[in-house]
N, C-alpha and C positions, 0 to 999 in steps of 0.2 A: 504494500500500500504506500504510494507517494506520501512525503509528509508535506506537511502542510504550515507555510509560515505565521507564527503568531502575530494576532495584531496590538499594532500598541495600543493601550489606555483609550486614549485621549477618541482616537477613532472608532474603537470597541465601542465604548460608549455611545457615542454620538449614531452609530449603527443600532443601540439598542435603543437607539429615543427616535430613531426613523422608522426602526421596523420592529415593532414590537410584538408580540406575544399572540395578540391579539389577531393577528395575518393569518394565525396557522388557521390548516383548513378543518372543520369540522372532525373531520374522519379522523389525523393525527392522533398517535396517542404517543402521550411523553411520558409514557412508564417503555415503551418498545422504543423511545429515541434516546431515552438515559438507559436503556439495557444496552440496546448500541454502543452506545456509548463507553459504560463499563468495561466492554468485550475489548473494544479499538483505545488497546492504551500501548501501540505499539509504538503511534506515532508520538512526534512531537503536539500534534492536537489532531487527535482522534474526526475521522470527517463525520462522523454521527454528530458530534458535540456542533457542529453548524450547520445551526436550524433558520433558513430563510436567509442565508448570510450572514448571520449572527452567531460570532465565537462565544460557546455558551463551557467554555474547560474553564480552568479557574487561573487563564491568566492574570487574571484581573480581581484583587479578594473584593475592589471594592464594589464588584456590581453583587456577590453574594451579602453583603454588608445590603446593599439596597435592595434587597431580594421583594419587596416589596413592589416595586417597578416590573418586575420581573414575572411576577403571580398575576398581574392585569387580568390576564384570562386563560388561566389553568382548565385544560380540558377535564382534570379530573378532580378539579373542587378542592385541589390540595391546600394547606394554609399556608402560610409565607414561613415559619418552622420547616413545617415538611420539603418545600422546593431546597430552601437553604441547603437541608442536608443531603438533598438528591444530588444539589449542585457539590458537596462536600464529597460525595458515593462517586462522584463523576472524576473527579482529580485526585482521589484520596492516591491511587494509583502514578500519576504523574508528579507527586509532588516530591521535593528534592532534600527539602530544608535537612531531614534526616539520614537522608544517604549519604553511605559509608563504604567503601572497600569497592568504587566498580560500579556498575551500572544504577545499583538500586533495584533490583531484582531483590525480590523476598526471598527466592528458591524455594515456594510454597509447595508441598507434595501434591499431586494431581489424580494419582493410583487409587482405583478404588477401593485399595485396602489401607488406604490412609483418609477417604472421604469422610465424613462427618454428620449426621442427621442433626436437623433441627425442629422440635419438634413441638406443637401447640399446647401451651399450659391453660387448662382450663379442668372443669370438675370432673374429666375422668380420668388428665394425668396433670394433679396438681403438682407445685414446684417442694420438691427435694430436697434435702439437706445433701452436700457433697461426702460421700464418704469414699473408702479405701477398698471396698470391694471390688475385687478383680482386677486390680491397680498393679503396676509391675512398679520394682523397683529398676532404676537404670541407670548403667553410668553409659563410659566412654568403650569403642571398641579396643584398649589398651585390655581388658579384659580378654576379648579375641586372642591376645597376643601372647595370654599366657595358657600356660597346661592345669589352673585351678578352676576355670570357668566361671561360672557364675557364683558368688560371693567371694571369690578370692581375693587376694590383695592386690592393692593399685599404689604406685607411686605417690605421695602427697602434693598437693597443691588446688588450685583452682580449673574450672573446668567450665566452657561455656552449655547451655542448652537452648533449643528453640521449638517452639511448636508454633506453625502458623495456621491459624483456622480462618476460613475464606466464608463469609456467612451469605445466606442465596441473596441475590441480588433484589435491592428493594430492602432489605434489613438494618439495623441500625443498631450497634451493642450498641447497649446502655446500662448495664453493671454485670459484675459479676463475682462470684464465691469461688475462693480456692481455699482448699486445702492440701498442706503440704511438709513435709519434713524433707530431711538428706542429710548422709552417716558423711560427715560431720558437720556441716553447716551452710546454710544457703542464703541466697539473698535472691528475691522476688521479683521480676518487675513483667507490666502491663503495657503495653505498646509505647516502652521505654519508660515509664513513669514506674518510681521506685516504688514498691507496695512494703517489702517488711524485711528483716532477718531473722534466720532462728538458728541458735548455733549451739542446741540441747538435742539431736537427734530424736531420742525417746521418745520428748514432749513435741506432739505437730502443731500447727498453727492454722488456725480458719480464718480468712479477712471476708470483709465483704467489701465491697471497689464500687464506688462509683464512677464509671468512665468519663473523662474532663470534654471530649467530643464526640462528634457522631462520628461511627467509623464502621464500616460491612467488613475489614478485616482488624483481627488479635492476633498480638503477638506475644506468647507466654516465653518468657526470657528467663532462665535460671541459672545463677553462678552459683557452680556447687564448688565443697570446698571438702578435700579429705587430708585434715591436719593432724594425723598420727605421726609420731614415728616411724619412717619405714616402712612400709610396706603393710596395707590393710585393706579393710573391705571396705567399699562406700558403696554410694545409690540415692538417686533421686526417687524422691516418691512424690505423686500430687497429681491428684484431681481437683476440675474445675466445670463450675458449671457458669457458661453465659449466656447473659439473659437479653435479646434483642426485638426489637420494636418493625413489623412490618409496616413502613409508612404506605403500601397503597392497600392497608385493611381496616375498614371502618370497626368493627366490634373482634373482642378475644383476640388481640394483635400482638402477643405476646409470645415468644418462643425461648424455648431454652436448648443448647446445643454441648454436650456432656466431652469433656476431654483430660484423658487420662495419660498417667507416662506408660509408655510403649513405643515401640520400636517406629514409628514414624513421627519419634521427634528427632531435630538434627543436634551432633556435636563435632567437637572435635576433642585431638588427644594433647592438647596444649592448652595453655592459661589462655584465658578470654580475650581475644581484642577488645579494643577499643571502639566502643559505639555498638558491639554487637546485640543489646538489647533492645535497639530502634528497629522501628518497624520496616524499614529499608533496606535493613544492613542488609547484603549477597552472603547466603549459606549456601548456595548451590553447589559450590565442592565437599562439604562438609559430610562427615559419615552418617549411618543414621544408627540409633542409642542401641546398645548390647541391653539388650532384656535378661535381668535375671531370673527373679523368682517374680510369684503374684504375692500382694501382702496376706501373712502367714500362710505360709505354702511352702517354708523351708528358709533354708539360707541363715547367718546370724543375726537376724533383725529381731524376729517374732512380734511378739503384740505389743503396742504402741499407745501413748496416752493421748486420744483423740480428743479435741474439747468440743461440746457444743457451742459455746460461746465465743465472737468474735473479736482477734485481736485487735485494735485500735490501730489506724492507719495514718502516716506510714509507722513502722516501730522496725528502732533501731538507726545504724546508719548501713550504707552500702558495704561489701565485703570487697578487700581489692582495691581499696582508693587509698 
């Protein structure tokens, strides 16, 4: 697909105040011109994103700022909220401020044994408490490399992790519950935003998160940290449930999408770079996590002090700084 040069400001605008919203024709639907649009984030500006000659990616924050201008006449009765964060769903993908190591490719898994359902919370599957069931513990493939396997011992030091969850288009996290430990200590973060540390393995941690904007993709980001002496057992453990907002669904718009460690999250077998828990950073070289045990299923971990209650966020400071 040719790219497409962006326009500047000044005549963006001035295009949105000639041809406004209002042109499109009847038939139009701008949930199938922002799905377009989502898909086409190869180019520099996606041609879906210009609608009637109007650069509608988010060259420009200030016409999402004026998002109001912008709603004149939504074919689908949306509110000037909901456009905003369609227009947010739209370049959430093209945007740069975070990227790190390379293009800004997330290197999000695409295999449908790393897919993800998301699924309607209402009174016949009300929303969950996150627990440890069926949850692998997981480090790095330095495991692979040795003859003890799984729970064996691993070098000491820090260790990055990623998991990226891609939510169906039209979605919008907006909080989410983790629970989590790791033999010997982690530190947590949410589409780079620091959540917590816990450096008591035994005792896990539940937060609840409010996410600071709208966004169709997470990025669960864990520095884990195995600070023995010598040669020991570590492992990530943590489930998370997030909870997102379909904006083209009038009633019951609420879904929650369940993510646990298992072997389609990415690592490596080196100390973390730098920036790797922005939602940008390129893992596409990166391994993907040595599964050990499921929690209590073996290995030296056994059973865990779960709390129901949530820690206070963020808590603590980062691990590695």
């Amino acid at each position: 697909m040719p790219s497409i040069k962006l326009l500047p400001f000044t005549l963006l605008f001035a295009s949105v105040l000639a041809t406004p919203l209002a042109i499109l024709d009847s038939n139009d639907s701008l949930k199938d011109l922002f799905e377009q649009c989502n898909k086409d984030t190869t180019t520099t500006t996606p041609v879906s994103c210009i609608i009637k000659g109007v650069d509608f990616s988010c060259i420009a924050q200030e016409l999402i700022e004026d998002a109001i201008l912008l709603t004149s006449s939504c074919p689908l009765d949306l509110d000037t909220q909901q456009f905003t964060e369609l227009l947010h769903l739209c370049c959430d993908d093209m945007e740069g401020s975070h990227s790190m190591s390379g293009s800004g490719d997330s290197g999000e898994d695409n295999d449908d044994v790393c897919a993800l359902q998301s699924i309607p919370v209402n009174s016949t599957n009300p929303a969950v408490p996150a627990s440890f069931d069926n949850v692998y513990w997981i480090w790095t493939q330095e495991l692979n490399a040795t003859t003890g396997g799984p729970g064996a011992g691993v070098p000491p030091g820090g260790r990055p992790f990623r998991r990226t969850v891609r939510l169906p288009f039209g979605h919008v996290a907006e909080r989410a519950e983790a629970l989590i430990t790791t033999d010997n200590a982690y530190s947590l973060y949410l589409n780079g935003e620091f959540i917590g540390t816990g450096t008591y393995w035994p005792n896990a941690q539940r937060f609840n998160v409010t996410l600071p904007r709208p966004h169709n993709k997470v990025v669960v980001a864990v520095y884990g940290e195995n600070y023995d002496d010598g040669n020991s057992p570590a492992g990530v453990l943590a489930s998370l449930k997030i909870y997102s907002r379909d904006l083209f669904c009038k009633d019951n718009c609420e879904y929650v999408t369940s993510v646990i460690t298992d072997s389609c999250w990415k690592t490596e077998s080196v100390p973390p770079p730098d920036g790797f828990q922005f939602v940008n950073y390129t893992d596409t070289t990166w391994d993907s996590a040595y599964t050990q045990y499921v929690y209590q299923g073996g290995g030296p971990w056994g059973s865990l002090n779960v709390p129901a209650s949530f820690t206070p966020v963020p808590n603590g400071t980062p691990l590695g700084n």
